[in-house]
C-alpha positions as CSV (number, residue, x, y, z in Angstrom):
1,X,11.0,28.4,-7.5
2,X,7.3,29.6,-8.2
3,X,8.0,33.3,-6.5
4,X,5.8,32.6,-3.8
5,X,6.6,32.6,0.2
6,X,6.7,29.4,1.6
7,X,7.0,28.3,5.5
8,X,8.1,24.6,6.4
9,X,5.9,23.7,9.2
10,X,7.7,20.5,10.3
11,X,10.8,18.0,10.7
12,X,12.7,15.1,10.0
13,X,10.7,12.2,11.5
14,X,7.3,14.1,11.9
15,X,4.5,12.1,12.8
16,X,1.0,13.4,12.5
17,X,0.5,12.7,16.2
18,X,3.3,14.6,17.4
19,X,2.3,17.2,15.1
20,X,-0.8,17.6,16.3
21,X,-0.5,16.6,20.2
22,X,2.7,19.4,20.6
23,X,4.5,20.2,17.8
24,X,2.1,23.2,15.9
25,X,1.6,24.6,19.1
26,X,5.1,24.7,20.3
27,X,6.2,26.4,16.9
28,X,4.2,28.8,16.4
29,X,2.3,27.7,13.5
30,X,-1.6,28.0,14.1
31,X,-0.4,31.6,14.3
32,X,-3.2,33.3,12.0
33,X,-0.3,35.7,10.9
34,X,1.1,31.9,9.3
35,X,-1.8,31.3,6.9
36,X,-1.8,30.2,4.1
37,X,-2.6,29.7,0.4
38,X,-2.3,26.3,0.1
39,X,-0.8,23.1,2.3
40,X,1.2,20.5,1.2
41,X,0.7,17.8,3.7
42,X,3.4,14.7,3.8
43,X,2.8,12.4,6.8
44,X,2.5,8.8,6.8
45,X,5.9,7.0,6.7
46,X,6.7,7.8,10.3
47,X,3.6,7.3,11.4
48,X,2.4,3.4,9.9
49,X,6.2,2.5,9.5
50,X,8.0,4.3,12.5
51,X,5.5,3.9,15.0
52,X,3.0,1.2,13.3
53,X,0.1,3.9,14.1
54,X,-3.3,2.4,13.2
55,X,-4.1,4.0,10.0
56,X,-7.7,4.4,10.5
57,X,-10.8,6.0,8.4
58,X,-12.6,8.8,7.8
59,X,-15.2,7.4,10.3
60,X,-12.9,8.5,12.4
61,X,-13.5,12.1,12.0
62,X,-16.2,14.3,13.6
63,X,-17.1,16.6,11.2
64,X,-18.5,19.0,14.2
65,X,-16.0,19.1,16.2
66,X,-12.1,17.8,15.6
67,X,-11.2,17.5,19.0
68,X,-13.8,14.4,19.1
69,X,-11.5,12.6,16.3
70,X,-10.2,9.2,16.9
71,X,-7.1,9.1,17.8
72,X,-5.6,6.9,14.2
73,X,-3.3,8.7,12.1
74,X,-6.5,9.3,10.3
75,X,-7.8,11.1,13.1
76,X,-4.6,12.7,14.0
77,X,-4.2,14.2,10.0
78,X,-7.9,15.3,9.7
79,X,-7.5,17.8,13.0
80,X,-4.5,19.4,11.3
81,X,-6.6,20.2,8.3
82,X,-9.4,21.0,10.5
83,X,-8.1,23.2,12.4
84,X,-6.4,24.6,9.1
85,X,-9.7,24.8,7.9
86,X,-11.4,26.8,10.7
87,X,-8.8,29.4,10.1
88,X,-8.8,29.8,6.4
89,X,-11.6,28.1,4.8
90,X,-10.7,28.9,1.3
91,X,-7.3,27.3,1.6
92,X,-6.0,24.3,-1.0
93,X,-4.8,21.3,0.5
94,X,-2.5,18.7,-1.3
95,X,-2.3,15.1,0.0
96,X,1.0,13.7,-0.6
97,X,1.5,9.6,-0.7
98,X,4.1,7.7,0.1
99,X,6.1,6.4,-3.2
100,X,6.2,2.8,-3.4
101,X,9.2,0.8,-2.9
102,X,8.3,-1.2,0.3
103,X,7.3,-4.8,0.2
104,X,3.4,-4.5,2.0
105,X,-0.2,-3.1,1.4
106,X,0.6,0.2,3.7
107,X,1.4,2.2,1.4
108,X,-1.8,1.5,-0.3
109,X,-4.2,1.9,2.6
110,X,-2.4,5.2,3.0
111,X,-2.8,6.6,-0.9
112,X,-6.3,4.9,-0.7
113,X,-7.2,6.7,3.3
114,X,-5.7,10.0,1.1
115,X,-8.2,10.1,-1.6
116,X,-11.2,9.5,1.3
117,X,-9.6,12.3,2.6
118,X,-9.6,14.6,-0.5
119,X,-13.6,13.4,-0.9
120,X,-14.3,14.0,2.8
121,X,-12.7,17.5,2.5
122,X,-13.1,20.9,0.0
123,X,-10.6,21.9,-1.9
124,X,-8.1,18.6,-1.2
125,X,-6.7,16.7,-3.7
126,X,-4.0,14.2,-4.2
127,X,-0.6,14.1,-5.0
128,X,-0.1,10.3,-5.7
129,X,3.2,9.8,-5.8
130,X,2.4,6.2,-5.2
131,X,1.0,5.6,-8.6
132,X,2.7,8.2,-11.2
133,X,6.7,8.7,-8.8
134,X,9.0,6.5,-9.6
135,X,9.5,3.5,-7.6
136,X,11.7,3.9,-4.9
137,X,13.4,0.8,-5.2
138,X,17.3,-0.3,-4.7
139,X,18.3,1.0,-8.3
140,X,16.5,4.4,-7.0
141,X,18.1,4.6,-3.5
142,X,21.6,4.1,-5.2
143,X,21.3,7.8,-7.1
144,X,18.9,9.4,-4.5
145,X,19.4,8.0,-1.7
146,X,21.7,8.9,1.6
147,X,21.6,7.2,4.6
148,X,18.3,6.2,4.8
149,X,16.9,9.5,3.6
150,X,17.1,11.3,0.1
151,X,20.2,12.9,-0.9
152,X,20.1,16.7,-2.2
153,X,18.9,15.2,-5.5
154,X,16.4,13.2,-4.8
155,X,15.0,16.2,-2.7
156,X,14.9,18.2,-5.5
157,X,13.7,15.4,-7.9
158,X,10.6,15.1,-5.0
159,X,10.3,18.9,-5.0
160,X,9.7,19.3,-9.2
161,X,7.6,16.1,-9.1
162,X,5.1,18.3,-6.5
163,X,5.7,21.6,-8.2
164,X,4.8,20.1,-11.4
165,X,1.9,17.6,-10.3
166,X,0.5,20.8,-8.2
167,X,0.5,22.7,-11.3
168,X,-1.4,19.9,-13.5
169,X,-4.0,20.0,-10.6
170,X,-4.7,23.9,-11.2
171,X,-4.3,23.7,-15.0
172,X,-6.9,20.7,-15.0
């Protein structure tokens, strides 16, 4: 939509964890020929929901040297930008949260560990979809919703919602 090339670097069901532990490696994609630009990162909901990870804090990061991270999701989601990071320093990283929609604070200690995140690191900001998306409640799920993920529109509804909240981030 914006002209640009664009590689998807993961899955359905993608944990940060798995990511990190086999994942990258297996496919390629610390490949320096693979850098990029910019990263949108979306983990979480498989993670604290799927696998009830402990979310953790950006204590648990060592700024020095990434493979001494804790292993939290926290710890897991810093070494991917890390690592990113090592490889291109001057490359933008955007922090996706989880919409809100389920009944528990979660979803707030991950928007909340995101933030830390985009303070801890350069050039990271936000994308809180759990303020400013819509709330992905049972009226929501009707129209974008298909068996237990989004349906064609609702990923295209999620795709303009980052395209367009990306692009307020550069404007502003």
């Amino acid at each position: 939509a914006a002209g640009c090339k664009v590689y998807n670097f993961s899955r359905g069901g993608m944990t940060a964890k798995e990511y990190w532990n086999s994942f990258a490696e297996n496919n390629d994609f610390w490949n320096p020929e693979k850098l990029c630009q910019a990263y949108i990162i979306a983990l979480g909901v498989n993670d604290i929901f799927g696998q009830n990870q402990e979310i953790g804090s950006v204590a648990n990061i060592n700024r020095e040297d990434y493979s001494q991270n804790a292993e939290t999701f926290c710890g897991y989601y810093a070494n991917i930008i890390q690592r990113l990071k090592s490889m291109q320093p001057q490359a933008r990283f955007f922090l996706m949260t989880m919409p809100r929609g389920r009944a528990d604070d979660k979803g707030d200690r991950h928007a909340k560990l995101l933030y830390d995140l985009a303070d801890f690191f350069d050039y990271t900001y936000v994308l809180d979809f759990h303020k400013y998306a819509p709330v992905y409640d049972d009226e929501f799920k009707k129209k974008f919703y298909l068996g237990g993920h989004l349906n064609p529109m609702g990923y295209m509804l999620t795709a303009k919602m980052t395209m367009s909240y990306i692009d307020y981030i550069i404007r502003h």
